[in-house]
Predicted model as a PDB file, atoms N, CA, C, CB and O in Angstrom, pLDDT in the B-factor column:
MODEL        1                                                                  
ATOM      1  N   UNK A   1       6.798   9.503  21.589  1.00 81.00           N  
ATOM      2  CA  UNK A   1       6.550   8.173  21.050  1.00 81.00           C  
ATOM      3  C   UNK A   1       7.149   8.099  19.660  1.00 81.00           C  
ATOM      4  CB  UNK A   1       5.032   7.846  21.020  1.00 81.00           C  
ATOM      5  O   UNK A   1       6.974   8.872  18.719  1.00 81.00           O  
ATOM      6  N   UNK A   2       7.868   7.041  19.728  1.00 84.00           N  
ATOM      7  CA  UNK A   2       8.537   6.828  18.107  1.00 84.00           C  
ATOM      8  C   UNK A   2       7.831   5.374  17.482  1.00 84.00           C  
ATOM      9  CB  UNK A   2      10.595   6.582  18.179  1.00 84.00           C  
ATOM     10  O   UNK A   2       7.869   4.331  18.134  1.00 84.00           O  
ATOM     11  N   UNK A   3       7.416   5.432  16.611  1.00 76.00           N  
ATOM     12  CA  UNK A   3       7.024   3.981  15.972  1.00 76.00           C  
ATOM     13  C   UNK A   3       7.445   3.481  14.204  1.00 76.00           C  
ATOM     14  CB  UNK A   3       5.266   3.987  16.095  1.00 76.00           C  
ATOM     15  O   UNK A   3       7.274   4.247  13.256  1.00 76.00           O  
ATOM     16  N   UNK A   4       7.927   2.262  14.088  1.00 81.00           N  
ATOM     17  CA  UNK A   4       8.432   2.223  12.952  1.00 81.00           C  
ATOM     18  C   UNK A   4       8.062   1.076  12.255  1.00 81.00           C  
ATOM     19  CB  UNK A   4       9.663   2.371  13.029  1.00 81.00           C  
ATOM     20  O   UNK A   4       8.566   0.063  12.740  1.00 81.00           O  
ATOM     21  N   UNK A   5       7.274   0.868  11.172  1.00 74.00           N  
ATOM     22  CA  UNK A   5       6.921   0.051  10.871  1.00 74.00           C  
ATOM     23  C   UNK A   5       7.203  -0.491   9.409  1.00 74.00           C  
ATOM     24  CB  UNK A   5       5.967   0.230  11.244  1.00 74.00           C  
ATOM     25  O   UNK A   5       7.109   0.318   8.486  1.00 74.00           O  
ATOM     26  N   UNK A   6       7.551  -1.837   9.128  1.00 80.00           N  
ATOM     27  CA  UNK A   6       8.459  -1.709   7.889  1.00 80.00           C  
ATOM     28  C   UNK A   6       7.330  -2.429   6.971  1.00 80.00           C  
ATOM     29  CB  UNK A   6      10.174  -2.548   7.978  1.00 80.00           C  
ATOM     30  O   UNK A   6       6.611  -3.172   7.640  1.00 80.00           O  
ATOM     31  N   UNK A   7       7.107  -2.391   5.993  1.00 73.00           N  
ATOM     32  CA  UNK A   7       6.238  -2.994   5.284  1.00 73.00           C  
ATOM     33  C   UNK A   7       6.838  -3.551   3.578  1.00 73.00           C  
ATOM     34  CB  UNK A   7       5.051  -1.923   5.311  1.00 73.00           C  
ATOM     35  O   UNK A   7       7.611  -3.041   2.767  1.00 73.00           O  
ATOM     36  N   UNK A   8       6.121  -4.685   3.589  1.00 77.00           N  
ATOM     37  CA  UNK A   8       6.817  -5.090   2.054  1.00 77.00           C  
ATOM     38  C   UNK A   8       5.964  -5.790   0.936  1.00 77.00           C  
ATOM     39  CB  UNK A   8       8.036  -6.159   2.271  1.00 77.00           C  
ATOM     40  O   UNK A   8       5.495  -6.928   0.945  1.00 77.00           O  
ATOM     41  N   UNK A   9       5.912  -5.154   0.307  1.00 71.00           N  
ATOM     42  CA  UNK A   9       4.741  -5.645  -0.799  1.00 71.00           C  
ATOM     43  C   UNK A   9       5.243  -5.486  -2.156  1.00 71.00           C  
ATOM     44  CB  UNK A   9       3.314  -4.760  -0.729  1.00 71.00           C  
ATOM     45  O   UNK A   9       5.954  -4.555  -2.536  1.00 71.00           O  
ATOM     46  N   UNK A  10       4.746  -6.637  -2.989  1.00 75.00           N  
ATOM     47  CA  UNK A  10       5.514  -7.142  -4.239  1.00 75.00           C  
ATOM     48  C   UNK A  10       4.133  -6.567  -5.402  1.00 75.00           C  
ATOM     49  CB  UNK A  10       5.936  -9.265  -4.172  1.00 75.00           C  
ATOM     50  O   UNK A  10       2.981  -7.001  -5.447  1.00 75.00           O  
ATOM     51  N   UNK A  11       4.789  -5.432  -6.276  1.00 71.00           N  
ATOM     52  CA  UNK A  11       3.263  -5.173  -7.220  1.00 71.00           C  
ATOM     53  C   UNK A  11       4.236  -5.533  -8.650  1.00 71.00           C  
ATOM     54  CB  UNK A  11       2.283  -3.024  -7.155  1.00 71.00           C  
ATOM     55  O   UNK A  11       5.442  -5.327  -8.788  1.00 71.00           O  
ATOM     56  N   UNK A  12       3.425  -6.039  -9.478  1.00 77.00           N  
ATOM     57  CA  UNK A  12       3.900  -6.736 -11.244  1.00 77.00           C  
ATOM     58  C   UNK A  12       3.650  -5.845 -11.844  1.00 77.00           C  
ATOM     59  CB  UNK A  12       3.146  -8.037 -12.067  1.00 77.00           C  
ATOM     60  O   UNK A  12       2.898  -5.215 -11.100  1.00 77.00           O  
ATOM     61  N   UNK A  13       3.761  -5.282 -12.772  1.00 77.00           N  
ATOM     62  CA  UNK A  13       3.119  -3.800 -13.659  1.00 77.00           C  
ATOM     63  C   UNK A  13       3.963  -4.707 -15.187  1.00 77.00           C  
ATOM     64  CB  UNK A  13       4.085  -1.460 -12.947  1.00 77.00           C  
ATOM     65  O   UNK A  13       5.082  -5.210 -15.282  1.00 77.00           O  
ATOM     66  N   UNK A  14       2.935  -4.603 -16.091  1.00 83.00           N  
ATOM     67  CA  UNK A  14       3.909  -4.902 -17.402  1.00 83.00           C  
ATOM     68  C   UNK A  14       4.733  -3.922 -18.010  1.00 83.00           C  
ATOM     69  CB  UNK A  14       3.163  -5.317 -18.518  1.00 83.00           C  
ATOM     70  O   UNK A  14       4.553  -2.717 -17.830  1.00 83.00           O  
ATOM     71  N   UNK A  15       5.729  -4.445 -18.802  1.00 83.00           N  
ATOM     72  CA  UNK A  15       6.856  -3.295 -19.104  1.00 83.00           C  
ATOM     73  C   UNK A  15       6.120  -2.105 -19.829  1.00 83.00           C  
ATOM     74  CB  UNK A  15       8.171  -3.890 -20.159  1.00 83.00           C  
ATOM     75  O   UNK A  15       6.473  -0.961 -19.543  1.00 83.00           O  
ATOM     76  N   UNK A  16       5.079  -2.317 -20.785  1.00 86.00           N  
ATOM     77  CA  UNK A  16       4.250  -1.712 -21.595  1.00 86.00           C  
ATOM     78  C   UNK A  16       2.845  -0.701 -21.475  1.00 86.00           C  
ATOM     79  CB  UNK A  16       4.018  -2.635 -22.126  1.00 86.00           C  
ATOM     80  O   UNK A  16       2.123  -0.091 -22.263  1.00 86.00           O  
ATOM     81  N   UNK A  17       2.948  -0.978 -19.582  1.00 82.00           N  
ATOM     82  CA  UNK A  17       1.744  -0.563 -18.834  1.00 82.00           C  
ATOM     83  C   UNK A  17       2.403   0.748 -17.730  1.00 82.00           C  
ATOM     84  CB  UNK A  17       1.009  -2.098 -17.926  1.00 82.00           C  
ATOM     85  O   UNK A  17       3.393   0.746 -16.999  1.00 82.00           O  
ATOM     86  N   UNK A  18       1.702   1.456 -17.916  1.00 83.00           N  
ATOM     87  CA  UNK A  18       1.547   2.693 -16.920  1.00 83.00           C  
ATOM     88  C   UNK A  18       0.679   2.590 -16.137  1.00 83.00           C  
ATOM     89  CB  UNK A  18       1.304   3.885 -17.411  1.00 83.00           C  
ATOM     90  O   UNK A  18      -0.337   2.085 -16.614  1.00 83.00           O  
ATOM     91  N   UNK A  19       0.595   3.041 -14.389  1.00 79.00           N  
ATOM     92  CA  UNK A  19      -0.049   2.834 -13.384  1.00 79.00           C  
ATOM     93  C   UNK A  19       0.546   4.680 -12.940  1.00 79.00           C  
ATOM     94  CB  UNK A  19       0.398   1.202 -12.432  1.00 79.00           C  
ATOM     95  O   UNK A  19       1.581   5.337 -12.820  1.00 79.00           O  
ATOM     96  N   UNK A  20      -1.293   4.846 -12.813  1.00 87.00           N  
ATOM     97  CA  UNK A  20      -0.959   6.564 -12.082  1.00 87.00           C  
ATOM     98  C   UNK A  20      -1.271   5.783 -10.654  1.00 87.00           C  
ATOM     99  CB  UNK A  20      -2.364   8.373 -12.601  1.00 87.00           C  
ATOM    100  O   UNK A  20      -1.826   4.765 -10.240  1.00 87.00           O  
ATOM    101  N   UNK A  21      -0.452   7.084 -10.117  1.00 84.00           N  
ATOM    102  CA  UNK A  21      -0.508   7.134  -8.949  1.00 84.00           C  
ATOM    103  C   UNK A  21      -1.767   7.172  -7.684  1.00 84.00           C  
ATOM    104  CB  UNK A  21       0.129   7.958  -9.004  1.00 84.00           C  
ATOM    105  O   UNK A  21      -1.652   6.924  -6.484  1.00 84.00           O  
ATOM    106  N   UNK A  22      -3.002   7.591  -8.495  1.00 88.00           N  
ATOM    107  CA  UNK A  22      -4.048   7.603  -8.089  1.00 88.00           C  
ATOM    108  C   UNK A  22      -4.541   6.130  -7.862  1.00 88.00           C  
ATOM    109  CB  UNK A  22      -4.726   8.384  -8.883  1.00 88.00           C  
ATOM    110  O   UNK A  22      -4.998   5.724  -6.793  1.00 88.00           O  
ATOM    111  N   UNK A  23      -4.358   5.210  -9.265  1.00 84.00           N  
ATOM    112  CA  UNK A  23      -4.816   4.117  -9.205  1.00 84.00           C  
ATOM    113  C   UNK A  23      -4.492   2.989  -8.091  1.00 84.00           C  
ATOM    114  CB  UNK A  23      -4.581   3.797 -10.281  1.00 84.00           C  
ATOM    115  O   UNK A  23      -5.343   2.376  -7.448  1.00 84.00           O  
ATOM    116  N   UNK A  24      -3.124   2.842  -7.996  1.00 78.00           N  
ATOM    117  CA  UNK A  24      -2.240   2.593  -6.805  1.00 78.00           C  
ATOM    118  C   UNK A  24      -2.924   2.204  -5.769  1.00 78.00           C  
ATOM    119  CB  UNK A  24      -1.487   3.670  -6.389  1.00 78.00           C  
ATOM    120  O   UNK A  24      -3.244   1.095  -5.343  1.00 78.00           O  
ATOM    121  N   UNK A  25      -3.268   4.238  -5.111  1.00 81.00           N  
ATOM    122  CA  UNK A  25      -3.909   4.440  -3.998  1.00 81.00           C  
ATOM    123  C   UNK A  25      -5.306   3.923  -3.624  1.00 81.00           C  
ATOM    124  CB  UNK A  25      -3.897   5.600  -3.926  1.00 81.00           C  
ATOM    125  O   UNK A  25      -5.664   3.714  -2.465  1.00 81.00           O  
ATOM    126  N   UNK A  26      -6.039   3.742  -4.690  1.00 84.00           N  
ATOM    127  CA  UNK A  26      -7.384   3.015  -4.909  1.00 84.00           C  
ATOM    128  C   UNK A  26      -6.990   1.527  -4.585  1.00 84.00           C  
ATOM    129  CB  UNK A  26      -8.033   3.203  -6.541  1.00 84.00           C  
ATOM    130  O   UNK A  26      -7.515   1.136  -3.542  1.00 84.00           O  
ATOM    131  N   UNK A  27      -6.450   0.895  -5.016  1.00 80.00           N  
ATOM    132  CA  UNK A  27      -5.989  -0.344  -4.865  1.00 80.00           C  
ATOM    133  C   UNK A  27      -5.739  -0.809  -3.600  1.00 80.00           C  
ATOM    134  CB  UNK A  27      -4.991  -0.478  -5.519  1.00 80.00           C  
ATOM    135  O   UNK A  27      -6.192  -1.853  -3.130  1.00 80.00           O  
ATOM    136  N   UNK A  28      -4.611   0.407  -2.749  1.00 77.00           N  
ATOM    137  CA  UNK A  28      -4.590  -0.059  -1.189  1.00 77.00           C  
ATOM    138  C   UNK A  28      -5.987   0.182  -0.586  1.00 77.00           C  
ATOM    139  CB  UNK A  28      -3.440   0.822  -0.253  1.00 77.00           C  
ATOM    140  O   UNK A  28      -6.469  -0.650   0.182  1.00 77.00           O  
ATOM    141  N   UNK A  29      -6.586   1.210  -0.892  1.00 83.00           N  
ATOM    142  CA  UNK A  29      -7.590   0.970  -0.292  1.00 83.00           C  
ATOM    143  C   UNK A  29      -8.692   0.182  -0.477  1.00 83.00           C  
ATOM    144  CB  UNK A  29      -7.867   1.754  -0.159  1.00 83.00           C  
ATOM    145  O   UNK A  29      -9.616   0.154   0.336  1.00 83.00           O  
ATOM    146  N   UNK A  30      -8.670  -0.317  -1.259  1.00 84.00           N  
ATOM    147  CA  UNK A  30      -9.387  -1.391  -1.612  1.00 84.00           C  
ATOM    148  C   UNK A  30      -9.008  -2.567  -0.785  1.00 84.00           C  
ATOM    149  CB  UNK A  30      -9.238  -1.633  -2.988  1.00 84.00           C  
ATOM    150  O   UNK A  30      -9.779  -3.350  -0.229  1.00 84.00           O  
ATOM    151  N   UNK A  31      -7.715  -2.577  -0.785  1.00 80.00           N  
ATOM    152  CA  UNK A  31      -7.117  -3.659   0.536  1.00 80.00           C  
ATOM    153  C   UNK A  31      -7.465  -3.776   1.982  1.00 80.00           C  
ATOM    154  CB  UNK A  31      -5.769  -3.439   0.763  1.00 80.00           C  
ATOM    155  O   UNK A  31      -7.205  -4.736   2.708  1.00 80.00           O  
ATOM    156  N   UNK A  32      -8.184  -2.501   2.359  1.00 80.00           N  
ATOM    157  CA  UNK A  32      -8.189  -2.207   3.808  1.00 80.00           C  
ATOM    158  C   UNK A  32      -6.627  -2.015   4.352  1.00 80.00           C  
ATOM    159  CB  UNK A  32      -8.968  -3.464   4.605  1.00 80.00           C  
ATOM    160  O   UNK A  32      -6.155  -1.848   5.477  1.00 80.00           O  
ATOM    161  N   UNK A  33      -6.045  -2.120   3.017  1.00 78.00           N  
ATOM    162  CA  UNK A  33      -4.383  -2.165   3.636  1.00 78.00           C  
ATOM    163  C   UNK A  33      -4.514  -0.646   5.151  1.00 78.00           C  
ATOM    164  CB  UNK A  33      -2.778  -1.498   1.701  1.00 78.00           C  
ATOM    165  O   UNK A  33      -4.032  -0.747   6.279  1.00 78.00           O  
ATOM    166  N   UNK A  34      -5.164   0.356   4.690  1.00 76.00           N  
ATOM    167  CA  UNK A  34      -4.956   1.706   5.824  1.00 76.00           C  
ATOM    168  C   UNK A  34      -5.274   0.843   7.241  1.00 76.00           C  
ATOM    169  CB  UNK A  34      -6.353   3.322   5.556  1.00 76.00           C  
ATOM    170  O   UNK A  34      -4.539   0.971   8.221  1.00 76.00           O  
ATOM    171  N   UNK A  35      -6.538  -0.118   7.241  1.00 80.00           N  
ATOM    172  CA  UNK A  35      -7.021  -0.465   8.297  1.00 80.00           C  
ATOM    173  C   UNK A  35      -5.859  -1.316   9.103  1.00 80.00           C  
ATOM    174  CB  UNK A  35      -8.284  -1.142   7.987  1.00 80.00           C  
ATOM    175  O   UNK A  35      -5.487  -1.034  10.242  1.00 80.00           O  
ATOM    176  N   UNK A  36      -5.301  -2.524   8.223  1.00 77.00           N  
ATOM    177  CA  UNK A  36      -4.475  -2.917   8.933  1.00 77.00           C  
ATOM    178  C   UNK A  36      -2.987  -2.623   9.647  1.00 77.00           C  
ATOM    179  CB  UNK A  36      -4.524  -3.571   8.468  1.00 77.00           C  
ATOM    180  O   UNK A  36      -2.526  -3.135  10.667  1.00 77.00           O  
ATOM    181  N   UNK A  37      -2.230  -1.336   8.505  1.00 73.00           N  
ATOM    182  CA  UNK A  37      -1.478  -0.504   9.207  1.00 73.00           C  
ATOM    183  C   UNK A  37      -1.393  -0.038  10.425  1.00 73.00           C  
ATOM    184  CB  UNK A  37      -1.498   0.216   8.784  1.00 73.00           C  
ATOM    185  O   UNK A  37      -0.550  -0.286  11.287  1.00 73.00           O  
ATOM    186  N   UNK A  38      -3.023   1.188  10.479  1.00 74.00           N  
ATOM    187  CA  UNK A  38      -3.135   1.300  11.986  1.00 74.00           C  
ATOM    188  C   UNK A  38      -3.710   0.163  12.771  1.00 74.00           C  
ATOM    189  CB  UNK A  38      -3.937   2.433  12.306  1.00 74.00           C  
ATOM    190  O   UNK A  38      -4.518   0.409  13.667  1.00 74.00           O  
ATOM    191  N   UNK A  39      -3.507  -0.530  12.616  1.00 77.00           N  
ATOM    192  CA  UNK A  39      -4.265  -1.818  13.656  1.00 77.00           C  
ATOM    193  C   UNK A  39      -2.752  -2.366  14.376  1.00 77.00           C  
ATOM    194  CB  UNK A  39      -5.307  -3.488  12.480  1.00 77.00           C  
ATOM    195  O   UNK A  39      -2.516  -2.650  15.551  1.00 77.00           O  
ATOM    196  N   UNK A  40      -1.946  -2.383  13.292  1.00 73.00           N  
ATOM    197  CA  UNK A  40      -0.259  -2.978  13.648  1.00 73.00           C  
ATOM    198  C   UNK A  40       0.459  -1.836  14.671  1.00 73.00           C  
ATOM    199  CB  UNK A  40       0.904  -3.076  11.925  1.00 73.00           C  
ATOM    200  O   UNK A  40       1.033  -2.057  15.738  1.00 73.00           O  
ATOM    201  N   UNK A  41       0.227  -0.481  13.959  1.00 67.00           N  
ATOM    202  CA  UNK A  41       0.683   0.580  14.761  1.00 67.00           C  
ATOM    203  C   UNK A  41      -0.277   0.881  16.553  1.00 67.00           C  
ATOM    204  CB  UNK A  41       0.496   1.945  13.574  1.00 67.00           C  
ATOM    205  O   UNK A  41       0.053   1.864  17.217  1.00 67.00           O  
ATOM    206  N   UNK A  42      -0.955   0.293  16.874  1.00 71.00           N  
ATOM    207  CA  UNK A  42      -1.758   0.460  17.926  1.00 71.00           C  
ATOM    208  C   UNK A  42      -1.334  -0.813  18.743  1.00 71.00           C  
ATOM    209  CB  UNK A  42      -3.303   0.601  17.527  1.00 71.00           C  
ATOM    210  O   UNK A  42      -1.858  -1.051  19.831  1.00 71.00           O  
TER     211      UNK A  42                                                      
ENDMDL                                                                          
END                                                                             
């Protein structure tokens, strides 16, 4: 099984602002973004 899923999302960060990588990840999940991924992939 091959599956490919393209995704596109627009994030603003100010020129003056740093975003770790942790925070990011908190953020999608905060989205349920994981939930709807596998929901698309199924």
């Amino acid at each position: 099984m091959h599956a490919t899923i393209d995704v596109r999302f627009e994030l603003s960060i100010d020129d003056d602002k740093t975003l770790p990588l942790a925070t990011l990840a908190e953020a999608v999940t905060d989205q349920n973004l994981e939930a709807v991924l596998l929901e698309s992939l199924v």
